[in-house]
N, C-alpha and C positions, 0 to 999 in steps of 0.2 A: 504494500500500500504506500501513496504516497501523500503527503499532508504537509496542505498550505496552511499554516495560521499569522492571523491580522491583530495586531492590537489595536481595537478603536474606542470609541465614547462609545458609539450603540450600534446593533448589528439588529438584522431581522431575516427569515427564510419567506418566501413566498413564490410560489409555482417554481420552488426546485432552485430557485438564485438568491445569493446573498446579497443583502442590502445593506451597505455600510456609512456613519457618521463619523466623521472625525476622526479617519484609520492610519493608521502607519505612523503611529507615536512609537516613543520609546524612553518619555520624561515624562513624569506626573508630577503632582503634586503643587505643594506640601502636604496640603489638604486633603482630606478624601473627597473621593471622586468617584461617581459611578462610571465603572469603565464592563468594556466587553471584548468578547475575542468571537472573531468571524473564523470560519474553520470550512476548509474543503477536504474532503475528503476523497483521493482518487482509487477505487475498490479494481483490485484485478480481475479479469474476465473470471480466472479461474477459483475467486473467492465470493462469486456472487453466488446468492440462492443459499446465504448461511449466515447464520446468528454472528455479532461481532459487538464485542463489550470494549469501550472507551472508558478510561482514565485522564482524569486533568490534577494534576497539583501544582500548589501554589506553596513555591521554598523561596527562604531567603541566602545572602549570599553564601551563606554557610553551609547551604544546601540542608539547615533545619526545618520543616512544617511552618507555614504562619500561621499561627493556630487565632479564630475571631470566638471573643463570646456569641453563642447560642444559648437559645432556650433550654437546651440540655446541659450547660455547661460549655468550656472550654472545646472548642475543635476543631481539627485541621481545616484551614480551605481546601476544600476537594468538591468535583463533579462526577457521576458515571451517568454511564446510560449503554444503550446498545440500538444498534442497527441494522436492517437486512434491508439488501439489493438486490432488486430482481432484475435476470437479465430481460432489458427492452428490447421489443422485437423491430425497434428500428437500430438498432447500432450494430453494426461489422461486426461478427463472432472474432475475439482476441480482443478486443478494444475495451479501456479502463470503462466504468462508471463511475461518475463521482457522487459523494453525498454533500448536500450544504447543513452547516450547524451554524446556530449561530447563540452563544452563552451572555447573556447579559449580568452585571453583576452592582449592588447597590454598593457603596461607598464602604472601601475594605480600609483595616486599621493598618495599616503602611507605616511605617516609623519613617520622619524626613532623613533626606541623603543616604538614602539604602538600595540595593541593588535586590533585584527580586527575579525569580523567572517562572513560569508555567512550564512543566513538562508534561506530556501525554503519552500517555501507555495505551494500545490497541493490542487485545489479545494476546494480552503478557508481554507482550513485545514492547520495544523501547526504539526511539533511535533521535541522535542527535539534530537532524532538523525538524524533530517532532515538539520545539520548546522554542519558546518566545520571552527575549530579559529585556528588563526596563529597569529604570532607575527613578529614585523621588526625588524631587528637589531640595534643598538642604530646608530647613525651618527658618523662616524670615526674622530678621533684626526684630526687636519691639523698641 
């Protein structure tokens, strides 16, 4: 599989295409900020017509968990989900599908001047262009 991801302000899917706001950052801050990540996903021929579980996590530069209060307590920022693609009977036999995602997220606790990244795991699987780093701006003079 091969996986584009976008860091924007807001993302939306509609008839199969990603709709993107404010994308191709890679500074935030200081403040929090509703931010989102737009996600293509390109499925190999020979991977369509099967269940496939996604991973998102949100480490900092240490590559420790950013863990946000929740109503349960303390917890890692994390996303899953899964998805199946059927092969269309308009596309070339051999030819990728791709899936649009698109994860919106409200204002995360970011500490200023810190380096942060998203990494995605697909069916246990891992791989270095499957992660997106950004950095926060330092905390303003008062």
């Amino acid at each position: 599989m091969r996986v584009t991801m976008l860091l924007c302000d807001a993302a939306q899917v509609a008839d199969g295409k990603l709709y993107v706001l404010g994308g191709g950052w890679s500074l935030i801050g200081p403040d929090p900020t509703p931010t989102a990540i737009a996600l293509k996903i390109d499925v190999e021929w020979s991977e369509l017509d099967q269940a496939h579980h996604w991973e998102l996590f949100l480490a900092d530069e240490d590559g420790n968990p950013v863990i946000a209060e929740a109503i349960d307590g303390p917890q890692a920022i994390e996303v899953r989900g899964d998805f199946e693609v059927a092969r269309p009977p308009a596309v070339p036999p051999g030819s990728p599908v791709d899936v649009a995602l698109a994860l919106n997220f409200g204002p995360l606790p970011l500490a200023p001047g810190h380096r942060y990244r998203w990494s995605m795991v697909i069916d246990g699987d891992a791989n270095d262009d499957w992660s997106l780093a950004f950095s926060t701006r330092p905390a303003r003079e008062e």
